[in-house]
N, C-alpha and C positions, 0 to 999 in steps of 0.2 A: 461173338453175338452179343456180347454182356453190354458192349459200348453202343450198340446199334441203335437207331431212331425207327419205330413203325411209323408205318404212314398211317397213323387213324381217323375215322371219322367218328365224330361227337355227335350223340344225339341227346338235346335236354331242351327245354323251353321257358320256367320260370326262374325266379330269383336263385331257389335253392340249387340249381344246377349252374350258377355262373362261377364260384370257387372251383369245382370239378374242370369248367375249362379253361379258369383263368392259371390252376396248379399245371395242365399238361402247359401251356405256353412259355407260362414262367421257367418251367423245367429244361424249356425249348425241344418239347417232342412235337413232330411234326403232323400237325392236324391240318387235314388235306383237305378237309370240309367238311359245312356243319349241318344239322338237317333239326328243325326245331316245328312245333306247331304255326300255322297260318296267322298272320297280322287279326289281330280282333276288336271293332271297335270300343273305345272306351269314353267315357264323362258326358258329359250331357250334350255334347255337339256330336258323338260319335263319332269320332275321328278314327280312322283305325290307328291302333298302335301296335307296335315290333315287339315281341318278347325278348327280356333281357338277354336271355343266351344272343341271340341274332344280335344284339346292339353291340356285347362284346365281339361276336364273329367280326363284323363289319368294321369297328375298328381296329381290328388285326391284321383286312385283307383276307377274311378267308372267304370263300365260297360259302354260300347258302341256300341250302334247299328247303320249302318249307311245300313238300306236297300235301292236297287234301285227302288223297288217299293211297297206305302206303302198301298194299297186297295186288297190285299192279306189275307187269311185266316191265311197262317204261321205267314206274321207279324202282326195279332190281337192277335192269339195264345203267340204270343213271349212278347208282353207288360201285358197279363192276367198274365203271370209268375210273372211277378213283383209286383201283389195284388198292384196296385196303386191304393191310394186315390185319388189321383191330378194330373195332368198333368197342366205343366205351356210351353205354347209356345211364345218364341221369335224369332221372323225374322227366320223360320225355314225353309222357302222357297219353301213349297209345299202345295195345298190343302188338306187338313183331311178331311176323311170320318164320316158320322156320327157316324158310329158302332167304331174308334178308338175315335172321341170327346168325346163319351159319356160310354167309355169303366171302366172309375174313377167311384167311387160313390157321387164325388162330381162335377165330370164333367173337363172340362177343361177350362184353364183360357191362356188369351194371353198380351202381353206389346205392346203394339201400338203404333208407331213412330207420332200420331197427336193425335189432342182431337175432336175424332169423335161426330157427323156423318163425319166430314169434312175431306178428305182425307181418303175414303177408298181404298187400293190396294197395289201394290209392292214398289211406291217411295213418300212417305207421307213425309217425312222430303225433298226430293229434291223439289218440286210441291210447298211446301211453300213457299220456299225460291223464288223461279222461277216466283210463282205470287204476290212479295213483299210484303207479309203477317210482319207484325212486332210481332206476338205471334204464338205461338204454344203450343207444350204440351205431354203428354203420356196418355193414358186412357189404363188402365185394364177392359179390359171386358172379358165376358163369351161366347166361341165360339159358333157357331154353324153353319150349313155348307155353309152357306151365303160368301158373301166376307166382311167379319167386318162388319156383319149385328148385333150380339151379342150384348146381353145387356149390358149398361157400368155400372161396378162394383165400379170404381175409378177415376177419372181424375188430372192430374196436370198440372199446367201451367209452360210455360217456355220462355222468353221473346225472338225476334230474332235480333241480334245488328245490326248495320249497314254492318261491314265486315265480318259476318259470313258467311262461304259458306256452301256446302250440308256435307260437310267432317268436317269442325269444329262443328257445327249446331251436327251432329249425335254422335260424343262424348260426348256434354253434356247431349244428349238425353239418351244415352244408360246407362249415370249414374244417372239419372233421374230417368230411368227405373229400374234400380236396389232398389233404396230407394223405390221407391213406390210400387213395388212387396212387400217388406216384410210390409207395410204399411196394404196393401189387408192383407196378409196370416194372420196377425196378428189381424186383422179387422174378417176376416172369421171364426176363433178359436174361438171369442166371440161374434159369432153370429149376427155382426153390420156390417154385407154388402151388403146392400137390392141392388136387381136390379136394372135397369132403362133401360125403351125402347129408342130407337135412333129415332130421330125424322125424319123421311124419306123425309120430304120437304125440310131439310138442307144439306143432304148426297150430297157429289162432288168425282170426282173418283179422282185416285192418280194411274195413268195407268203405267207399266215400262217406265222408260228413253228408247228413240233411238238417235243414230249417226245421224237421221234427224233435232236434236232442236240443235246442234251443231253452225250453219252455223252461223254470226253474219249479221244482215239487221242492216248499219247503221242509214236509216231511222225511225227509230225508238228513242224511247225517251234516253238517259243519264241513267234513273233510270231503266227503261227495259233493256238494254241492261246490265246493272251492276248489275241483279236480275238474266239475265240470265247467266251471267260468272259465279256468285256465285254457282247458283244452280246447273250448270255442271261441280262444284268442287270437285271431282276430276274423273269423270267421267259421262258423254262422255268430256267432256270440250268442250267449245265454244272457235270459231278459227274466223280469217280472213284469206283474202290471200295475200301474197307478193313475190314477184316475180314467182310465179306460186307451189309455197309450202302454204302449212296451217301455220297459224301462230296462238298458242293458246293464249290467253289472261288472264291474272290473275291481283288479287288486284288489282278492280279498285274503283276510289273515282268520286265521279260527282263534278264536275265543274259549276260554274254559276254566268262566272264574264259579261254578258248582254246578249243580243241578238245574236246568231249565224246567223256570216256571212258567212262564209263558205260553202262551200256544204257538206253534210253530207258523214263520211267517210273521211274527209281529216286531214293530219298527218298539227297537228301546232306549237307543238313545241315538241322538243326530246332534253332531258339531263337527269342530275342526278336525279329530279323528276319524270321521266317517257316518258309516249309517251303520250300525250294531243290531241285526237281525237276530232273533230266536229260529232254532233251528229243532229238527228233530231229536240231536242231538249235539250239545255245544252251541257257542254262538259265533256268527259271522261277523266280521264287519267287514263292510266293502270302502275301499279307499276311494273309487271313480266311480262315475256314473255315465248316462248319454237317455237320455227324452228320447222318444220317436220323433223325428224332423229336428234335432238339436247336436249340437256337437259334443261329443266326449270332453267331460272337466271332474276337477277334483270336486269329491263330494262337497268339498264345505263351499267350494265356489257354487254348485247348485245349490244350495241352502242359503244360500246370501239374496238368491232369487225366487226360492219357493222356500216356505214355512211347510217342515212335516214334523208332529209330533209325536212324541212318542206314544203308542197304544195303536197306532195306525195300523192294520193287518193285510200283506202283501196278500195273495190270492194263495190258496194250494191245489 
């Protein structure tokens, strides 16, 4: 059995789930077919477009399913076709039914963007970052129709650097996540993958991002606020306002040359380093910036085109 190939079917839909299928292929384990969210229009003509997992399915030749709704009798019936042993989900984007979870003989298995119990739910890599966590991680476990309630199978760790945000942070994750999926599969062939229950006194949610964690309180600390810029990299982004537009903020570094005098929120110095905000506590400086209606540049390149002086007072 150690040598064998499952037949499994993949279900993932954005970026972060394409290392996850592109490790079972490279491995040359046999994915029978792929099942990802529906094509969804995008840019200003609304064209619809394919989610990355499908774009790799489809150059592979594998099958793809992309039903609108999946707690339907057709599409249990349509994954039974496929005699899967396995089903492996990444970031697929919808709740499973028991009757699809457990539709494999070996059940199904998911790549989780934290090392739970911690961070269970839709934004586990953003949530990290957000509450200046310095480690994270991937755990493979075994679903079941809980919300990453599942016993963990695997876990890895992964360290979080200081200017990582939720976008850089989730590429090393999703190739993380690819290594240690075939780590499991290979672990499970030879029968060395015992459970583990999740300890339910530890479990913290990881709810979706909203446009409400956006807003910046510069009351707040240097290192908060540079936890939350990071973490709503690259979406929603955390903004100020100036002159009555949002003003996004990116790559920021804390400051801590004494005591702030200033009142929090105030512009103290602007050049080729940046913008050097007073904070509640410590100071900020932001390396980039983005206008409402303008494109993301380096601070000093916005400065080359708007004059802001120093005493300016962001809002709090």
């Amino acid at each position: 059995m150690a040598t064998s190939r499952y037949r499994i079917i993949f279900m993932g839909t954005p970026e972060f789930a394409v290392p996850s299928l592109q490790a079972l292929l490279d491995h040359g384990e046999q994915v029978v077919a792929v099942v990802c969210q529906p094509d969804k229009p995008k840019g200003r003509g609304r064209k619809l477009s394919p989610p990355p997992v499908k774009e790799l399915a489809l150059a592979a030749s594998i099958p793809v399913l992309q039903p609108t709704k999946v707690r339907t009798p057709e599409f249990l019936e349509e994954l039974r076709s496929y005699q899967p042993d396995l089903m492996v989900v990444t970031a697929y984007g919808r709740i499973l039914p028991g009757a699809v979870l457990d539709l494999p003989r070996l059940g199904t298995i998911n790549v989780h963007g934290s090392l739970l119990p911690r961070y269970r739910g839709a934004a586990p890599i953003q949530w990290a970052v957000l509450n200046g966590d310095t480690e994270t991680g991937i755990t493979i476990m075994q679903m079941d129709e809980g919300m990453d309630t599942g016993d963990i199978l695997l876990p890895a760790r992964l360290a979080i650097e200081a200017d990582d945000t939720a976008g850089t942070l989730s590429v090393k994750m999703a190739d993380l996540g690819g290594r240690l999926l075939i780590e499991a599969l290979e672990r499970l062939k030879a029968g060395n993958l015992p459970p583990h229950k999740q300890d339910e006194s530890m479990a913290t949610p990881a709810p979706p991002l909203s446009k409400e964690l956006s807003e910046i309180d510069w009351r707040r600390s240097a290192k908060e606020i540079s936890c939350q810029i990071r973490g709503l990299d690259p979406w929603p982004m955390a903004h100020t306002t100036l002159e009555g537009k949002w003003l996004r903020l990116f790559a920021p570094r804390l400051v801590n040359p004494g005591p702030v005098r200033e009142a929090p929120g105030t512009l103290c110095r602007a050049g080729k380093a940046g913008l050097l905000v007073a904070t509640g506590k410590d100071y900020l400086r932001l390396g980039e910036v983005q206008l409402e209606g303008a494109k993301r540049m380096s601070a000093d390149a916005f400065l080359r085109g708007r004059l802001l002086s120093p005493g300016l007072r962001f809002p709090t």
